[in-house]
C-alpha positions, 0 to 999 in steps of 0.5 A: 531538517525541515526548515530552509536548506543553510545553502540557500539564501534567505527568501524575501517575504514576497518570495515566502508569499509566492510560496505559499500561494503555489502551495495553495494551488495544491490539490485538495488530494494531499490534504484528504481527511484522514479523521472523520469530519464532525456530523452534522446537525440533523439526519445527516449521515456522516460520511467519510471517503476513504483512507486509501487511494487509487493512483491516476491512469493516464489513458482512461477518461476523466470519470475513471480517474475521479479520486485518483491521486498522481505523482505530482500530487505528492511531490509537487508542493513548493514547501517540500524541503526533504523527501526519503523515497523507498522502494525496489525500482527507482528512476531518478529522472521521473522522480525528481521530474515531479518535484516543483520546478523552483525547488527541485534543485534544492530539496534534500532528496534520499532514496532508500534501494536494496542494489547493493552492487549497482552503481547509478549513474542516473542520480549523480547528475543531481547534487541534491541526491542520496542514496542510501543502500539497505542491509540485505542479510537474505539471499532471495530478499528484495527492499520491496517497500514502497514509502515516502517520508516528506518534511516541509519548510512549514514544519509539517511532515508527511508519510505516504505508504504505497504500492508503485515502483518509482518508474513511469510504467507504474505510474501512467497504466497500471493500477496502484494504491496510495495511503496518505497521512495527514501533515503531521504538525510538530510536537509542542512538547514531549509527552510523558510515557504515561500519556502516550495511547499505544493501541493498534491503529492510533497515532502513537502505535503507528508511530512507534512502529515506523521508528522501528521499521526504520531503525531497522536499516541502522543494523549495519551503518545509521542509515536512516539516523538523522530521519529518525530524529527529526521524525520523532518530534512530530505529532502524530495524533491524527493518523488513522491505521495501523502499520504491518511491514516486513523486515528481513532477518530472524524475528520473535513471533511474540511480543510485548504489547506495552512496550513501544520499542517492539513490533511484530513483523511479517505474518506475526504481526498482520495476526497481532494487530488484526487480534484487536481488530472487530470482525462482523460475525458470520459468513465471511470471506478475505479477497487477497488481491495481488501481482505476483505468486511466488514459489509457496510450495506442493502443499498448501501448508504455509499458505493455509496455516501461515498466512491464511490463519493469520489472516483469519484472526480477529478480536473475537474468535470467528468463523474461519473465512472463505479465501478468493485469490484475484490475480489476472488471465493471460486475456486480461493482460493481452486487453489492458491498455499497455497490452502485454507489456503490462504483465512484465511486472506481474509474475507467477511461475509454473514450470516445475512439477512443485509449482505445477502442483501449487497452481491445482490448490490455487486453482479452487480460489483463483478469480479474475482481475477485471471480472468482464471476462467471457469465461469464467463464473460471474457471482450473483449481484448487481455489476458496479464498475470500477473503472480498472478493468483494464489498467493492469494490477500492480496495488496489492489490497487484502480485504475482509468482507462480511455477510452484512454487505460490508467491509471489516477492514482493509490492507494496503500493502507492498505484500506479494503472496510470498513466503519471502515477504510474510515470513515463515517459521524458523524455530519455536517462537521464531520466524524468518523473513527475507523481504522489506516491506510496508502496509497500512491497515484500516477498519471502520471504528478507527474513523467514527464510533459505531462506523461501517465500511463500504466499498466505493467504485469509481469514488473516494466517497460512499453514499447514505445509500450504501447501507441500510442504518443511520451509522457512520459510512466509511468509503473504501475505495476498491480497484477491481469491479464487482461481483468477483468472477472466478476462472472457468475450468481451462483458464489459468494465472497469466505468466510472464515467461510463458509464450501468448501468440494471440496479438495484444491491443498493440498488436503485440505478441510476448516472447515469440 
């Protein structure tokens, strides 16, 4: 599967050069260290730069995109030999735009889609695509997961987990993250059961646990077969993280630890891998910050005993966390840089009396996207800029923060605040999910003993500076700026179907 397509003639050594020379040209964004870099002699402090990535922003200046990473980034290397692409909303002509001239005709492309009754006539120009359509057993679902598998003619593969749908909207204006594995090498030999290391956030979790995920598209049809395959003999001993995703159907909340053919899905499982996660004690709070609310319900029921508490899990019983919901006003959308076209792709409802009665226990923890705002109360601290305040939010991040000024660990994720996509209980020891999605979760002593998380504004990497110590630095690279900045009394959520009279940047009004 990786190796050169049989349709294809032999290429010559100069040929196989030219490749490899383009290749080279690559920028250093594909291959961002995943493991820490070795200390160095002396005082140094060893600094690692983050795990997670914002995407590029085609308006902003040069300063804001520093770090970023671009669809090109990803796609255009001349050795990509195969490419499965997931997600909810895919346009083929801007995917395969991004793939290296040379090999675009010839990469083994699949795109994996949850339109079960669409007909797209857009890939039918391009022999070299597939489409795939994932099993849909729940009405209200969507395959909401945004992933893409790359293997490449020099026997290497690659995972990248992320939050952009495959359009030119989200990948020119509005704010998304990237998680990218290292090349995977492929495996020497098979290892022994017993010398595989199935804890959470090392490579041979993280493996079993994709493999799961995509095994579960073959519930109806082998989907996803020959991928599975072919993945299953590379190493991944160098990844960092762990995988929390969601797969539609009903679930078993418990599982066994020690066997790789199980993993936990939705809330059960983000609440098993964040058990084995060390948590700083005292204060601390989560910051769930997303790009759509749905309907949760009247009552604060499954946001607080569902989600919230899973969230509040950690390896040693805690103090249970303060929560902050940060989601855009209406304002902000109006000021950021598509205007309000920006907010068609973010969404919450208030209409009904139970969604009204929703917004009065969110309001309490509802803070601002870009925190500039005239309105609105700005937390004590020292202002740092993160360069998206006005490139309207698409990424969805949930991230623990504690009283030392630092980080405990981070979720980047395709997870909207919805009951769909994290689950909600069905029967005893059962949940029910309706929703494909993926996430990868990070925290600091994955990457370097004794380490510690930082946020980092503007740069992948942190400063000696960030933290008062000699530890490990850990960067994490946050997409909205700080202090956070909560929304004054008579501020509300931006809503799509709402009707705003006041022009946009473009001068625009929405649905007047």
């Amino acid at each position: 599967m990786a190796g050169p397509s049989t349709k294809r003639r032999r290429a010559s050594s100069t040929e196989r050069d030219d490749a490899t020379a383009k290749s080279a040209k690559i920028p250093a964004s594909l291959s961002h260290p995943i493991s820490p870099p070795r200390k160095k002699r002396g005082c140094e402090r060893n600094l690692i730069p983050s795990p997670i990535r914002l995407t590029t922003i085609k308006d902003l200046p040069e300063e804001s995109n520093t770090g970023a990473i671009s669809l090109h980034d990803i796609l255009g290397d001349p050795l990509i030999a195969e490419c499965w692409e997931f997600n909810f909303m895919h346009d083929v002509d801007f995917l395969m735009s991004h793939f290296d001239e040379d090999i675009r005709s010839h990469v083994k492309v699949h795109i994996v889609h949850g339109y079960w009754k669409r007909n797209d006539h857009q890939s039918s120009k391009y022999q070299n695509v597939t489409l795939h359509t994932a099993y849909m057993p729940e009405m209200f679902g969507t395959h909401h997961s945004k992933m893409i598998i790359l293997f490449r003619h020099d026997f290497t593969a690659q995972v990248i987990i992320h939050t952009a749908n495959m359009i030119p909207k989200d990948w020119t204006n509005l704010t998304n993250g990237v998680w990218l594995s290292p090349l995977l090498p492929r495996l020497t030999r098979l290892p022994k059961p017993s010398e595989i290391d199935l804890r959470v956030g090392y490579g041979a979790r993280f493996k079993a646990d994709l493999l799961n995920y995509l095994r579960a598209y073959n519930t109806r049809r082998p989907l996803c077969e020959s991928m599975i395959n072919e993945l299953e003999k590379y190493d991944f001993s160098a990844v960092r993280g762990a995988l929390v995703a969601s797969v539609p159907g009903k679930h078993d909340i418990v599982i066994d630890d020690d066997d790789p053919t199980e993993t936990p899905w939705g809330w059960a499982g983000l609440k098993h891998t964040l058990s084995s996660v060390p948590c700083e004690p005292g204060r601390s709070e989560i910051v769930v910050q997303i790009s759509s609310i749905a309907t949760l319900g009247p009552t604060d029921t499954w946001l607080k005993q569902i989600l919230f508490n899973a969230l509040s899990s950690s390896r040693a019983g805690l103090s249970k966390p303060e929560f902050k919901i940060l989601f855009p006003t209406p304002d902000e959308i109006r000021r950021s840089l598509d205007g309000y076209a920006s907010g068609a792709s973010i969404h919450m409802k208030i209409q009904s009396a139970s969604q009204a009665k929703q917004l009065q226990y969110l309001k309490p923890m509802l803070y601002h996207w870009a925190n500039d705002c005239e309105k609105g109360i700005l937390e004590e601290g020292e202002i740092r800029d993160a360069g998206r305040n006005r490139a309207a939010p698409h990424i969805k991040t949930y991230i623990r923060y504690n009283e030392k000024k630092s980080i405990d660990w981070a979720l980047l994720t395709s997870a909207n605040l919805s009951k769909q996509a994290w689950g909600e209980a069905a029967n005893a020891g059962e949940m029910r999910i309706s929703s494909w999605e993926m996430g990868v979760l990070v925290w600091p002593e994955l990457f370097a003993q004794g380490a510690k998380m930082v946020p980092t504004l503007k740069t992948d990497m942190p400063s000696k500076d960030d933290l008062e110590g000699d530890e490990p630095l850990v960067g994490l690279r946050i997409p909205y700026s700080l202090p956070l900045q909560k929304y004054a009394n008579d501020e509300g959520p931006w809503v799509a179907t709402a009707k705003y009279t006041e022009p946009d940047c473009m001068g625009q009004t929405w649905n007047g």
